[in-house]
BALUMPA-543334 format. One record per residue: residue in one letter; x, y, z of N, C-alpha, C in turn. Coordinates in steps of 0.2 Angstrom, whole numbers, plus 5000, padded with zeros to 4 digits. Atoms other than C-alpha are relative to their C-alpha. Layout:
BEGIN
AXYZXYZXYZ...
This chain:
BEGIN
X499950024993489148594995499550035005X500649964993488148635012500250035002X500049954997488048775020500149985008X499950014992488748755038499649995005X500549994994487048795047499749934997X500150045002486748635036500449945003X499450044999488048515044499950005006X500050004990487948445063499449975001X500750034996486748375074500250085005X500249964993486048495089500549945005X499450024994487448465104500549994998X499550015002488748415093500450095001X499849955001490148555096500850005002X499449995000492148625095500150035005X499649944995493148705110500550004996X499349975005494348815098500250055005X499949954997494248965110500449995005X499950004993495349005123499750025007X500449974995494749035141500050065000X500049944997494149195145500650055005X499549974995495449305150499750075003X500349944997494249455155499550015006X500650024995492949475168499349994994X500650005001491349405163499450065001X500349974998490049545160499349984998X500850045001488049525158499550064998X499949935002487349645149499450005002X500749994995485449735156499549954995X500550075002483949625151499750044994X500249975007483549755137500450004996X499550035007485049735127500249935000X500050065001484849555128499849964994X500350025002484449465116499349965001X500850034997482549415115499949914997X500050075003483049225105500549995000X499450055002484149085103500650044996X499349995005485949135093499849944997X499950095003485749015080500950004995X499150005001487548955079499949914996X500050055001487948785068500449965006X500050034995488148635080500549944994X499550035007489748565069500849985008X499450034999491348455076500750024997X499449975004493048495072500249984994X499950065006493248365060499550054996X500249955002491748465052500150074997X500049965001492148625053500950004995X499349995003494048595047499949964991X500450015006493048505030499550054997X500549935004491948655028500650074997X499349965003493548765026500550004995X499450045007494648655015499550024996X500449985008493048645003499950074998X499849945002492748805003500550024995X499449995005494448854998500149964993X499850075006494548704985499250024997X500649985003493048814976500150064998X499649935003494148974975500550004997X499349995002495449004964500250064998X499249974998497049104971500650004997X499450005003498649144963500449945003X499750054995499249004976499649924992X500050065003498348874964499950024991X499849995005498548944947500150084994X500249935003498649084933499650045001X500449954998497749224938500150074997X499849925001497949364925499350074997X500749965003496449464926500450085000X499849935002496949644919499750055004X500149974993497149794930499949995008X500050004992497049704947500649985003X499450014998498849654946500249945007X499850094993498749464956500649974998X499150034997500549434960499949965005X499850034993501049314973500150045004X499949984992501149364989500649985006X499450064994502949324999499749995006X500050034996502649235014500250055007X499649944996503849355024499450055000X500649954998502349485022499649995006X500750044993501049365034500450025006X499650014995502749335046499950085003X499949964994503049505050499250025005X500749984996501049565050499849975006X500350024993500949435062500349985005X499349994992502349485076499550045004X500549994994501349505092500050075000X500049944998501849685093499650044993X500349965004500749725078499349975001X500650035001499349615081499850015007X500149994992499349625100499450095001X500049935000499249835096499150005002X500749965000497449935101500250054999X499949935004497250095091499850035006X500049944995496750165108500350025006X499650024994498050135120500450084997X499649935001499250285124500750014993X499449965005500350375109500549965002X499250025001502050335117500049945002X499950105001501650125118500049974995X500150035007501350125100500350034995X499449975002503050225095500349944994X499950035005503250065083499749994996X500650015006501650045074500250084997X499949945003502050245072500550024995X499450005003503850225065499749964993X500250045007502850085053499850054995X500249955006501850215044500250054998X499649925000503150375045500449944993X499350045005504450255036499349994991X500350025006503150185024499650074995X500049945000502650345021500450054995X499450005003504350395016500149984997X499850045007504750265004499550014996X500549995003503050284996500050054998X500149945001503150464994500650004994X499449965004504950454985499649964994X500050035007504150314973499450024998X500549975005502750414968500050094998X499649935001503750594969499350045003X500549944995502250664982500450015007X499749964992502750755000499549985007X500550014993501350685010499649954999X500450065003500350515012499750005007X500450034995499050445022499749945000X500550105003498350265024499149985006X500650014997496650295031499749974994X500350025007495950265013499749905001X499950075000495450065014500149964993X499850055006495450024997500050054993X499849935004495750104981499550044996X500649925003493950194977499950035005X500049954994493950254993500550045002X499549955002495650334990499950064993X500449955004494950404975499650065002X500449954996493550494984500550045005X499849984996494850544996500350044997X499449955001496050634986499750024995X500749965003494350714975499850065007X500249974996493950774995500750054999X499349954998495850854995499850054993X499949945003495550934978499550035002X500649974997493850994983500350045004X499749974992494651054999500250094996X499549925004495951174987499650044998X500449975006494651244976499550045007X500549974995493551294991500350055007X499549934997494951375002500250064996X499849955004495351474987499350064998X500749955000493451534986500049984993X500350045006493351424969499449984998X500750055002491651374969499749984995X500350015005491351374952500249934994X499750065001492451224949499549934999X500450034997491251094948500049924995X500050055007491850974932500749955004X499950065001492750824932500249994993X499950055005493850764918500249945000X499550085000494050574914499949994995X500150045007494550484899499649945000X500350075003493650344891500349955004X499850054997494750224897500250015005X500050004993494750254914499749955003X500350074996494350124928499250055001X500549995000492650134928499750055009X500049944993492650214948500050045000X500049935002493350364941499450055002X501049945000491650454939499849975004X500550024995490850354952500550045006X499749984995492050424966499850085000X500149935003491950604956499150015003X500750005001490050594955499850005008X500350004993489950554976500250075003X499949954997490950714980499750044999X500549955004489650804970500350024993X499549995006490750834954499549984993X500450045006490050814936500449974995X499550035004490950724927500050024991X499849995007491650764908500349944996X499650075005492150604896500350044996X499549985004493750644887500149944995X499950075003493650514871501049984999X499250025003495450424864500149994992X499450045007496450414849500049954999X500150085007496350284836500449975004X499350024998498050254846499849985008X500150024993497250224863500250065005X499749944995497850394871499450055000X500149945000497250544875499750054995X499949985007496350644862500050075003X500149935000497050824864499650065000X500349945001496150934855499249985005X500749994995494550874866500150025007X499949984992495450884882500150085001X499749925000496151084878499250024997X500649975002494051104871499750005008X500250004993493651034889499950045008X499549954998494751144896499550075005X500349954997493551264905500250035006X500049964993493451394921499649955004X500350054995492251244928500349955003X499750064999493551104929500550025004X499750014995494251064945500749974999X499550064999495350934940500049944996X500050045007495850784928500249935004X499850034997495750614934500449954995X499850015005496850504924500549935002X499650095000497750294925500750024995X499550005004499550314917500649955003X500250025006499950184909499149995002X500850014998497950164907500049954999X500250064998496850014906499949994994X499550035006497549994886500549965001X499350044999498949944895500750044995X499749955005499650114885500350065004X499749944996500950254893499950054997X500349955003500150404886500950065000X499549965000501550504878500250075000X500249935000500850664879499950025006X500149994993500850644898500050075004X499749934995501850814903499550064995X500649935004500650914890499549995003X500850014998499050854897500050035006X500049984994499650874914499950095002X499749924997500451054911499350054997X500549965002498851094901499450015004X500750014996497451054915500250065007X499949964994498651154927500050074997X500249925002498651324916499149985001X500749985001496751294914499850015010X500549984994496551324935499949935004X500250084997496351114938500649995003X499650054995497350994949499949934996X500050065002497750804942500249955004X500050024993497550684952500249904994X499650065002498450484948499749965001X500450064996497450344950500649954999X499450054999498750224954499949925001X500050085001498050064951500649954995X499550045007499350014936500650045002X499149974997500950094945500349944997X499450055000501649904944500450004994X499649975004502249974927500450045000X499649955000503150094931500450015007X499749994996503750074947500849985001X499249995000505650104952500350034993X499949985006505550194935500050054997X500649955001504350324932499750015007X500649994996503550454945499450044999X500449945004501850534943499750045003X499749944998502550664953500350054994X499649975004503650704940499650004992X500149995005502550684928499450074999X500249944997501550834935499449975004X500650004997500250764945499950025007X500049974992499650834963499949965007X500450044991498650694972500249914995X500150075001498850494970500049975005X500350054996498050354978500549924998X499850075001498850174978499749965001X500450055002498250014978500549945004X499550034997499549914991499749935000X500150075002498449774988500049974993X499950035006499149774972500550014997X499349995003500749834966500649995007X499550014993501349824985499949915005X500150054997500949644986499849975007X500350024993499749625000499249974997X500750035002498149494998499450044998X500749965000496649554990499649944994X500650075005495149464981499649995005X500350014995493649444990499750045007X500349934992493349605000500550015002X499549964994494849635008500449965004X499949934998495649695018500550044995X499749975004496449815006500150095003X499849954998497149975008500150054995X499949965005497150134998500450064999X499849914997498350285003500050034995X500149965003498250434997500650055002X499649965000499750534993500150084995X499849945005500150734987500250045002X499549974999501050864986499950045007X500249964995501450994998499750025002X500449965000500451114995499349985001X500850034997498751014998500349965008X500050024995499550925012499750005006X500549974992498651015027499549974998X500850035002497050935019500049935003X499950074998497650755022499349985007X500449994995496450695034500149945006X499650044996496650625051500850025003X499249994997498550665060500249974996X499549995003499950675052500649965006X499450024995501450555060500750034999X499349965001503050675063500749945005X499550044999504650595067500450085004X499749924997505750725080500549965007X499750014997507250655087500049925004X500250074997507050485086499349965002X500750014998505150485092499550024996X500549995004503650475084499550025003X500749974995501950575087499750014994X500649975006500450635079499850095000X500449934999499850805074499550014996X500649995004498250855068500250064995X499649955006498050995053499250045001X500749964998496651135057499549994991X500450005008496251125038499949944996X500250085003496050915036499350024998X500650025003494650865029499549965005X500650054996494150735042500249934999X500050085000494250565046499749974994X500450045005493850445031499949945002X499950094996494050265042500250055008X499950044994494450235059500550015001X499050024999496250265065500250014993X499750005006497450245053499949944995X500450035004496450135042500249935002X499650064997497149945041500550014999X499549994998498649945048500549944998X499350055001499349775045499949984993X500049975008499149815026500550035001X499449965000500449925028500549975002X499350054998501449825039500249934994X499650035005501449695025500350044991X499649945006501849845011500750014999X499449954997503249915022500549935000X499950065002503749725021500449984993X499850005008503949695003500450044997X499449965002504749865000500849985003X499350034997506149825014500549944997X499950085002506249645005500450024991X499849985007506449724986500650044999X499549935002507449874988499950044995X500249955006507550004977500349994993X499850005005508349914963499449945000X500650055000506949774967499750024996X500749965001505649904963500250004993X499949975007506349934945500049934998X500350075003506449734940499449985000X500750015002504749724945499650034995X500349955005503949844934500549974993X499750025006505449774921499549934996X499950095002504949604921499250004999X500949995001502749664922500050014992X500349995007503149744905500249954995X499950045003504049604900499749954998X500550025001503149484902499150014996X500549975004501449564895500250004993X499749985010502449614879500149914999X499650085001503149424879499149964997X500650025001501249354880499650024996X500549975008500349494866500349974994X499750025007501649444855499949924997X500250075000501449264857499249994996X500850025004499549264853499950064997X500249945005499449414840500149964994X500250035006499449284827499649974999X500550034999497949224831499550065003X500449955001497249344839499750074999X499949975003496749504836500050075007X499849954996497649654847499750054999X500249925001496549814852500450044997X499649955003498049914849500849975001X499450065001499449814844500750074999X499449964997501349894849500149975008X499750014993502349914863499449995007X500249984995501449884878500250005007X499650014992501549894897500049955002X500050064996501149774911499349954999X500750035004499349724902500150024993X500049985008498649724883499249975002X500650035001496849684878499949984993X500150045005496249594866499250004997X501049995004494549614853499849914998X500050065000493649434853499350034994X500550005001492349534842499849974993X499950025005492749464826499849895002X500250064997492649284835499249995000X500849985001490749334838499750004995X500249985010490349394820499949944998X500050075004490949224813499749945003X500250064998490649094825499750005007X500550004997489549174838500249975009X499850014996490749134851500250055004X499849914999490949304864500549965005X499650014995492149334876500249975007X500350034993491149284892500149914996X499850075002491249094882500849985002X499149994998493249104882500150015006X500049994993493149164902499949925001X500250034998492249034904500449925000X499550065004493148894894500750015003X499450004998494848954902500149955007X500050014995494248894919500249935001X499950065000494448724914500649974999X499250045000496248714911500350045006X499350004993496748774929499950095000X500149954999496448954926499650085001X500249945000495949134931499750024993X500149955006495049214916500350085002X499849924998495449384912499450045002X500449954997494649534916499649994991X500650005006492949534903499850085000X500349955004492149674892500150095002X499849924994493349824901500849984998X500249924998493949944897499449984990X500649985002492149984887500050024992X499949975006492950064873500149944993X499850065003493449894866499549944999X500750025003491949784858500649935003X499850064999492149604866500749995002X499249994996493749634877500049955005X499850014995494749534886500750035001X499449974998496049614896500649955006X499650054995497649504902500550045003X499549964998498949564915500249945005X499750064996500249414918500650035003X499549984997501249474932500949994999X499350024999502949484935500249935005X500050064997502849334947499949954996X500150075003502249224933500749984994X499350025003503649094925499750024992X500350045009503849074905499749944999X500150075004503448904906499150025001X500949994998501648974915499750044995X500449955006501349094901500049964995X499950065010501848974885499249945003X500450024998500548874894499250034999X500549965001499148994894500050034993X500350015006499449024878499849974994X500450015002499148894871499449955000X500850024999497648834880499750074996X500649965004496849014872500250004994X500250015008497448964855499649934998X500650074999496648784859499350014998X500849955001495148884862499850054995X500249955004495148984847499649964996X500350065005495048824837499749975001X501050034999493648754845499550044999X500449975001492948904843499750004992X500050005006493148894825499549924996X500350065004492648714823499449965005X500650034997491648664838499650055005X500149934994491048834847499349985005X500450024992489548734857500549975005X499550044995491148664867499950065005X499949924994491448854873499450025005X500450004997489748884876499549995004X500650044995489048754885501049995007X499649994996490948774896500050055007X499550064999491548764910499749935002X500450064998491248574914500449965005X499550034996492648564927499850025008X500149974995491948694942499349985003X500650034995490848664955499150014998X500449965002489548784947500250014993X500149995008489048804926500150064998X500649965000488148924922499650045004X500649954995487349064933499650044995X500549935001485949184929500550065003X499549934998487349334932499350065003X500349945000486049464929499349985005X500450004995484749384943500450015006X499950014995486049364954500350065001X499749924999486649554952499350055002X500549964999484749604953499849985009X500250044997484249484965500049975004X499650054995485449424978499749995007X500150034994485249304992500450015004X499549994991486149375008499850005008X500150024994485149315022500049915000X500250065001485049135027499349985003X500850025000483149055028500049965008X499550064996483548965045499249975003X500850034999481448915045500449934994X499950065005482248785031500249965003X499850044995483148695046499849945003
């Protein structure tokens, strides 16, 4: 399709805006611009075909299966938009006085509070925006303890093998060295490397429970209670909570700090940059670290207080705010027996889906699973030269999302599936068997797969040009 600045004649144009309700101002001749604005000169008729297409080039859980592993694409209730978009939360300025915005404050105390009981932490914040920036956050808060204590010698990082790939990347920004912890034949934890790991360096253990196996490591309360004799802190990455929530906290499992991912277990839009949300919750005793004010409730009223020993703003105010508002939303909407059918019905589902296709295909680590599983396509490869990226690619053709590809690392030609609890059975029996459809063309006709999809607007890209090499200016000399 064309590019916007590609569409129109010069003078063609839309009044969308409302009048100026401000005064006019004019800014000195030096902050001027010294050229034209080149703005596309498009019709409404236009511009309302440049947005449909668009969209009708994206696929949303609105228009089909979407079970890419670890990002948890649930639908999104409608109710969420409604409330985000009541004038007294869209109207709001983060800078207007404290006591006008005693309801946007009550928003985040409350949400706060219900978040804290379902992750068994004592204090949260929602400045984080998304959830490696919550990462890094609650790395700053362990950092913080280790350095009030005159720790300095702390300076390790443990993450397992199958951790989300951010793990070390967020560790690695606060300056940390990172330590790889391999797994069991079993997909868990391997003990004796973690208690070998175990030194007077290590600050802390970062760690996904269930992981990105799609496996609830049963060793959890050893692992945890052995990182806290060695000296360390354990920190929850909470991308895979929608397995355990209303059911399991990883509070109680012993950990100190978690981060969430609201645009994924708390059903708020995400894909495509944003806006997403990351808070970060822990326990008491790091609390004073949190960074940015703290919202106290005292008598019906809400205020903020700062904490001499935060850390410091990590965003702007208290980050996006109507992310929350649609969070606090879906909580209110679920309740707390909501919360436990959810997470029921994630692992339901998931187990419902492995077991269907484990006759075919071959399960990294066949058992119970949680609210994902992955699957080895590397035998597919071997024989018939067809990889996993072929199967992505081929799925797009019958209406669906592919899964998440070649992650988690440890799994040769992986794909990882995570069919929410939003999706029906009739939607899952469907999805499996277009990927047994797809096994057997793999089998008998595998340049189908390869030369697929042949339904999308786009083939075939150069992936690894357009990762090295991307275009993100427009040429407007081509005009």
């Amino acid at each position: 399709m064309k590019l916007i600045f590609e569409t129109g004649q010069e003078g063609r144009r839309c009044t969308i805006l409302p009048n100026l309700s401000v005064p006019e101002y004019i800014l000195e001749n030096d902050l001027q611009r010294k050229q034209e604005l080149m703005l596309p000169c498009v019709s409404e008729t236009e511009v309302s075909r440049h947005y449909t297409a668009l969209s009708n080039r994206v696929h949303g859980v609105n228009n089909g299966f979407y079970p890419l592993g670890s990002c948890t694409m649930k639908y999104n209730p409608r109710i969420n938009d409604e409330a985000a978009g009541l004038p007294g939360f869209t109207n709001i300025h983060p800078m207007q006085p404290e006591h006008t915005a005693e309801g946007c404050l009550e928003v985040l105390k409350e949400a706060e509070e219900l978040l804290c009981e379902i992750t068994g932490m004592n204090a949260m914040t929602f400045q984080p925006a998304a959830g490696a920036h919550g990462e890094f956050t609650g790395l700053l808060l362990m950092h913080a303890y280790h350095t009030k204590r005159n720790d300095s010698k702390r300076t390790r990082i443990l993450v397992p093998d199958s951790a989300h790939g951010t793990n070390p990347a967020s560790a690695a920004m606060v300056g940390y060295t990172i330590v790889n912890i391999p797994s069991t034949e079993h997909g868990l934890v391997d003990l004796e490397a973690l208690k070998a790991a175990l030194t007077p360096e290590v600050a802390g253990l970062m760690l996904t429970n269930p992981n990105t196996l799609g496996l609830f490591d049963k060793n959890i309360l050893e692992i945890t209670r052995l990182v806290h004799e060695a000296g360390g802190l354990n920190y929850y990455d909470g991308a895979n909570l929608n397995a355990i929530i209303g059911r399991a906290r990883p509070g109680d499992m012993g950990f100190d700090i978690v981060h969430l991912n609201l645009h994924k277990t708390f059903s708020t839009p995400h894909g495509g940059g944003g806006p997403g949300s990351g808070p970060v919750g822990c326990k008491e005793f790091l609390s004073g670290y949190l960074p940015g004010h703290r919202v106290k409730r005292e008598n019906g009223n809400h205020f903020q207080l700062p904490s001499d020993e935060s850390i410091g703003r990590v965003k702007m105010f208290e980050g996006n705010f109507l992310v929350v508002v649609r969070a606090l939303t879906y909580l209110l909407t679920i309740g707390k027996e909501g919360a436990a059918d959810i997470s029921g019905t994630a692992v339901l589902n998931a187990n419902y889906m492995m077991k269907k296709l484990a006759d075919t295909f071959t399960v990294a680590y066949p058992g119970i699973c949680m609210h994902e599983f992955v699957l080895s396509l590397e035998n597919v490869k071997e024989e018939h030269h067809v990889s996993a990226l072929d199967f992505a690619k081929a799925m797009q053709d019958y209406g669906m999302h592919p899964p998440t590809m070649y992650f988690p690392m440890i799994v040769h030609e992986a794909l990882m599936l995570e069919p929410t609890e939003t999706e029906s059975k009739e939607t899952i029996d469907y999805a499996v068997l277009v990927m047994k459809e797809l096994y057997t063309a793999a089998e008998k006709d595998p340049q189908k797969l390869k030369d697929a999809p042949f339904s999308q607007p786009v083939r075939r890209l150069d992936e690894v040009a357009a990762a090295r090499k991307p275009v993100l200016t427009y040429d407007f000399t081509q005009v």
